[in-house]
C-alpha positions as CSV (number, residue, x, y, z in Angstrom):
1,X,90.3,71.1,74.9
2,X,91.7,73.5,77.8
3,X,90.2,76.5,77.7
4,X,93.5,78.7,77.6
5,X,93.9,76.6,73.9
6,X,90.3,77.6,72.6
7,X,92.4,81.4,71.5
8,X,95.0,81.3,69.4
9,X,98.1,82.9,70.3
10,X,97.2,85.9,67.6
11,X,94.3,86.9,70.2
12,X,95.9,85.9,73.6
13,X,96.0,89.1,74.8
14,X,98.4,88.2,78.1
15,X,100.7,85.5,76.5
16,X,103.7,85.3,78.7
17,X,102.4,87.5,81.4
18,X,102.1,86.5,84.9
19,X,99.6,88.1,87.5
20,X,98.7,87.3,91.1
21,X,94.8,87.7,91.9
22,X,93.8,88.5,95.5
23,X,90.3,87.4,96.1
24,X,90.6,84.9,93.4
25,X,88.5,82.3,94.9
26,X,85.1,83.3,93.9
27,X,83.2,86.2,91.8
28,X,85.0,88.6,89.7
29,X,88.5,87.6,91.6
30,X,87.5,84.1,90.2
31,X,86.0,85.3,86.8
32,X,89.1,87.6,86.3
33,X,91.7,84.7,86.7
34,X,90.0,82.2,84.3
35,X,90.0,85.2,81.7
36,X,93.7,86.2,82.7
37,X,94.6,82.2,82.0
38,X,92.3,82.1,79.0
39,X,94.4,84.9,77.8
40,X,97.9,82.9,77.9
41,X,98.8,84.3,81.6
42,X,100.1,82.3,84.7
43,X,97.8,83.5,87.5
44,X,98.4,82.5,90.9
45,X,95.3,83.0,93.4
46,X,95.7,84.8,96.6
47,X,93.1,84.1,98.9
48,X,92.2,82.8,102.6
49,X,89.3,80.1,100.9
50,X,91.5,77.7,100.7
51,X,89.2,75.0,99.4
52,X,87.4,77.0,97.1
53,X,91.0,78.6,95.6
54,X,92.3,74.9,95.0
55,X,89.1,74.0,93.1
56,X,89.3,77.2,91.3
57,X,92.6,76.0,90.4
58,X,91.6,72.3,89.3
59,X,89.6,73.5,87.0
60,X,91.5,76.0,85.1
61,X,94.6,73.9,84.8
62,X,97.7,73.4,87.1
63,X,99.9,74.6,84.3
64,X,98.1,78.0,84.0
65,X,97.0,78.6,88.2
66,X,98.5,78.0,91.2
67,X,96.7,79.1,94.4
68,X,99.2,80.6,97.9
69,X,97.0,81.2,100.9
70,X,97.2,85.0,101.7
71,X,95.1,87.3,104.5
72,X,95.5,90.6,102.7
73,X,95.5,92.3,105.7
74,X,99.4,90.3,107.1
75,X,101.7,92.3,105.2
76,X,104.4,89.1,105.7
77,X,101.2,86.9,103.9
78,X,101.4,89.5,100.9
79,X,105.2,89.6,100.7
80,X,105.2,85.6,100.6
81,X,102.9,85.4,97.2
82,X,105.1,88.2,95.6
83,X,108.3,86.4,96.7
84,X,106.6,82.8,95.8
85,X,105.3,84.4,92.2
86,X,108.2,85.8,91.1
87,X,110.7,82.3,92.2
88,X,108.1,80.4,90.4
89,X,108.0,82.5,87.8
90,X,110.9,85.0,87.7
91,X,108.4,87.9,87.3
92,X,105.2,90.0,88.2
93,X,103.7,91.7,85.0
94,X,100.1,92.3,86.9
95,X,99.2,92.5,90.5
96,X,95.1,92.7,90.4
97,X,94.3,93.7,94.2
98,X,90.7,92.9,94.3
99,X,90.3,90.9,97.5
100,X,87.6,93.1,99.6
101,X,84.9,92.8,102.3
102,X,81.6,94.5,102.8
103,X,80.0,95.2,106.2
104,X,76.4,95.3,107.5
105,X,75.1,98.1,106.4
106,X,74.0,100.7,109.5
107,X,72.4,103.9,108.2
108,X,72.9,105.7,111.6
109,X,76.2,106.2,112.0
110,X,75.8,105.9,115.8
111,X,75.1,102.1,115.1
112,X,78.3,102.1,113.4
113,X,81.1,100.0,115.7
114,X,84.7,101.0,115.0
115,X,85.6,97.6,115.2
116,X,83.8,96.2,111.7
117,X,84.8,100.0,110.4
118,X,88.8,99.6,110.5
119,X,88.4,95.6,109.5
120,X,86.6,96.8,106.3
121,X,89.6,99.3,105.6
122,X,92.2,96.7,107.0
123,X,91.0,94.6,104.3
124,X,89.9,97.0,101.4
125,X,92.5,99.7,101.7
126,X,95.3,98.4,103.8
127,X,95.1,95.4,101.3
128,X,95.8,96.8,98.3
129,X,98.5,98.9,99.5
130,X,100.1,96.0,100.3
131,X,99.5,94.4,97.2
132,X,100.6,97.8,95.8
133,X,103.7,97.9,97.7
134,X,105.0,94.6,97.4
135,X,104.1,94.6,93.3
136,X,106.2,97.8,93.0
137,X,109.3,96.3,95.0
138,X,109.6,93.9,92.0
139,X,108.1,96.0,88.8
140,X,110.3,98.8,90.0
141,X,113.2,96.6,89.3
142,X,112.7,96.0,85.7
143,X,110.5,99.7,85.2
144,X,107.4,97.4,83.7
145,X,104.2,96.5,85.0
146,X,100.4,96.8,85.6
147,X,98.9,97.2,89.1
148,X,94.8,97.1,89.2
149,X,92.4,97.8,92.7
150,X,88.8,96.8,92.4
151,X,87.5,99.9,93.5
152,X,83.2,100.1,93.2
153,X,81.3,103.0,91.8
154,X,81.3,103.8,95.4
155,X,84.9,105.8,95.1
156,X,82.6,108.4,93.3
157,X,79.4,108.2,95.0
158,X,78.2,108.8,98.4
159,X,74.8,107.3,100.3
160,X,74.8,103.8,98.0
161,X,76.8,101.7,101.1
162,X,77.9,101.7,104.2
163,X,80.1,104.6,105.9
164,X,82.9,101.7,106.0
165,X,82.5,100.6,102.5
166,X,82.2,103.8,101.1
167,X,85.1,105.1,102.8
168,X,87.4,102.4,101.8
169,X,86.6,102.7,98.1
170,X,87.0,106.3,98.1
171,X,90.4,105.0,99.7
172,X,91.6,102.8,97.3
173,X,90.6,105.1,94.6
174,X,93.0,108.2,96.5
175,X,95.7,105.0,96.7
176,X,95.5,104.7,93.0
177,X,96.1,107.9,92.0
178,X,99.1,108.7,94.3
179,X,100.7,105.4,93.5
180,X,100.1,106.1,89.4
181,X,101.9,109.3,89.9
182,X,105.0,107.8,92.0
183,X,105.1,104.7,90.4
184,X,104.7,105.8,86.3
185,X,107.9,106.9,86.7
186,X,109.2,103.4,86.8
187,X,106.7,102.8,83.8
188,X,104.3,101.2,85.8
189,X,100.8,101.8,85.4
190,X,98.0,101.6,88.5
191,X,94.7,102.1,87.6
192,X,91.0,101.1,89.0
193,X,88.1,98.9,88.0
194,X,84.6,100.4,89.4
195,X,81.7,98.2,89.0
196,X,78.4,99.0,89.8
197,X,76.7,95.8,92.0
198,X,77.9,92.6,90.7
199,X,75.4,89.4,91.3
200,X,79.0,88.2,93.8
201,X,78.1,85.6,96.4
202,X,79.6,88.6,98.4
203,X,77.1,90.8,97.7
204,X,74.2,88.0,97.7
205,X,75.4,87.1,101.2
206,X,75.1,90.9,102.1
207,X,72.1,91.6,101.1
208,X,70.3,88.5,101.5
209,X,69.0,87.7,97.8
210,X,69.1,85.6,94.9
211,X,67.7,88.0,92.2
212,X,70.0,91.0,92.7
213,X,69.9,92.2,89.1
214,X,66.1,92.7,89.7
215,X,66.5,94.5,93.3
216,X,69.2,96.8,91.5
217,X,67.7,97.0,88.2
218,X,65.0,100.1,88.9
219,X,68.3,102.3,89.9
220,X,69.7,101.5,86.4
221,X,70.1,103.8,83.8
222,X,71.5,101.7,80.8
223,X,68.3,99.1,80.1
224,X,68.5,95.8,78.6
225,X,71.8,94.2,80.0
226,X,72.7,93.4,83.4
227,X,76.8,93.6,85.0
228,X,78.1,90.4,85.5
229,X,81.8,89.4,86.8
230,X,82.8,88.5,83.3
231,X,82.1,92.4,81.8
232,X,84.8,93.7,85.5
233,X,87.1,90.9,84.0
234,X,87.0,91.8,80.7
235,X,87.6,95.8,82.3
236,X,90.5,94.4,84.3
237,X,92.0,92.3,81.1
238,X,92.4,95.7,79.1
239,X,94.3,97.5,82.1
240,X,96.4,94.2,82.4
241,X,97.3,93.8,78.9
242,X,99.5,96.0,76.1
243,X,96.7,97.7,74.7
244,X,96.2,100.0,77.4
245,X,100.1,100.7,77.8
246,X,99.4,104.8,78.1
247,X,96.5,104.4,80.7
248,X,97.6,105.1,84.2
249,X,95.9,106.6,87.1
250,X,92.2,106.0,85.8
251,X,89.4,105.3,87.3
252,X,87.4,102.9,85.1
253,X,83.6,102.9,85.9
254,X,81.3,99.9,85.0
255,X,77.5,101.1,85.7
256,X,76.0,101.8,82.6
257,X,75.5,105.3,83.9
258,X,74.5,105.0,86.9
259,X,77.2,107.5,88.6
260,X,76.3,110.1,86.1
261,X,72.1,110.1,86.8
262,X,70.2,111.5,89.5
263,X,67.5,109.0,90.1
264,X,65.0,111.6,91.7
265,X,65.1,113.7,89.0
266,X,65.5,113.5,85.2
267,X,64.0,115.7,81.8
268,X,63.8,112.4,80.2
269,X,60.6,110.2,80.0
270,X,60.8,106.7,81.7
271,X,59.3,103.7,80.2
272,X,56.7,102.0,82.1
């Protein structure tokens, strides 16, 4: 039995929707469009992994996912998977710009090259105001809509990343809220998912590690569960569907507290 036919139609939360994932060939991109399709939505996957966005694709079901090559950063590549999604389709309800890069992280900023600064904001920021732009050209149209940025709990935070990474989040958040308060008067909603570190082959491949729940774990505040890609998923399937329909211009943070304590000091006892 297909997964998308394991809900009934009572619980499907997207039934009839259709969103376009960037970064949808892997982690929470990936995670996010089997829960969007699980939910009654057609997804299409916006990605440059070709390979791994067609298998992605296989699995789920050609009737739920299709997959359009797209580089984030070509505004002509973004305006292509609108343009396909909404011929294939006839609409956008959700555009869920989470495509995103991380760079090598340099503490010194004098080891910092401009270079691998602006590709990390072509790609982080740049992208999702395309995304942005392109989703409002249509959702405009018909005054509906949901637009969502994966954002990181780096938006709020400062000295947890690099200067490039940081900067862009903190960018895509700003992006957010302008775009929530010219776009809500279309009745479209933009908002942000914020996830503390996500065990990603993105963020394995950065840092170099299997076992980053345990590497992360001693600067967690909220004990006894770990963030995985389906808990940003489940985050981003409440800002696509109905039952946020008077959220707009938030900034949802997924780090069990993290962004609220200060690690090097606390009134409150620590188990051994």
């Amino acid at each position: 039995m297909a997964a998308s036919s394991l809900l009934s139609a009572a619980v499907r939360r997207l039934e009839g929707k259709v969103a376009i994932v960037t970064g949808g060939a892997n982690g929470i991109g990936e995670c996010t469009a089997r829960t969007f399709t699980k939910h009654g939505a057609k997804v299409v996957i916006a990605d440059i992994q070709d390979d791994l966005a067609e298998s992605v694709c296989s699995d789920i079901g050609s009737e739920s996912a299709s997959f359009v090559h797209c580089d984030v950063t070509k505004e002509r590549d973004v305006q292509n998977v609108v343009d396909t999604t909404v011929s294939k389709f006839g609409k956008l309800d959700i555009m869920f710009n989470n495509a995103g890069i991380i760079d090598v992280a340099k503490p010194d900023i004098l080891d910092n090259d401009v270079s691998e600064f602006e590709q990390v904001l072509r790609v982080n920021v740049v992208g999702a105001f395309l995304g942005t732009k392109y989703a409002a050209r249509v959702m405009k149209a018909v005054r509906r809509g949901s637009i969502i940025n994966t954002a990181s709990v780096c938006s709020i935070t400062g000295g947890s990343a690099s200067h490039a990474y940081t900067s862009s989040k903190h960018g895509v958040l700003g992006l957010m809220r302008n775009a929530a308060v010219e776009l809500g008067q279309y009745g479209i909603r933009v908002n942000c998912v914020s996830p503390y570190v996500v065990a990603t082959p993105l963020a394995k491949n950065f840092l170099k590690m299997d076992d980053i729940d345990g590497y992360f774990g001693i600067y967690e505040n909220l004990k006894g569960a770990n963030l995985e890609p389906e808990d940003v998923a489940a985050s981003a399937l409440f800002l696509a569907s109905d039952e946020s329909k008077y959220v707009s211009g938030h900034n949802m943070i997924i780090d069990g507290g993290f962004t609220i304590t200060n690690s090097g000091f606390s009134i409150f006892g620590q188990d051994e």
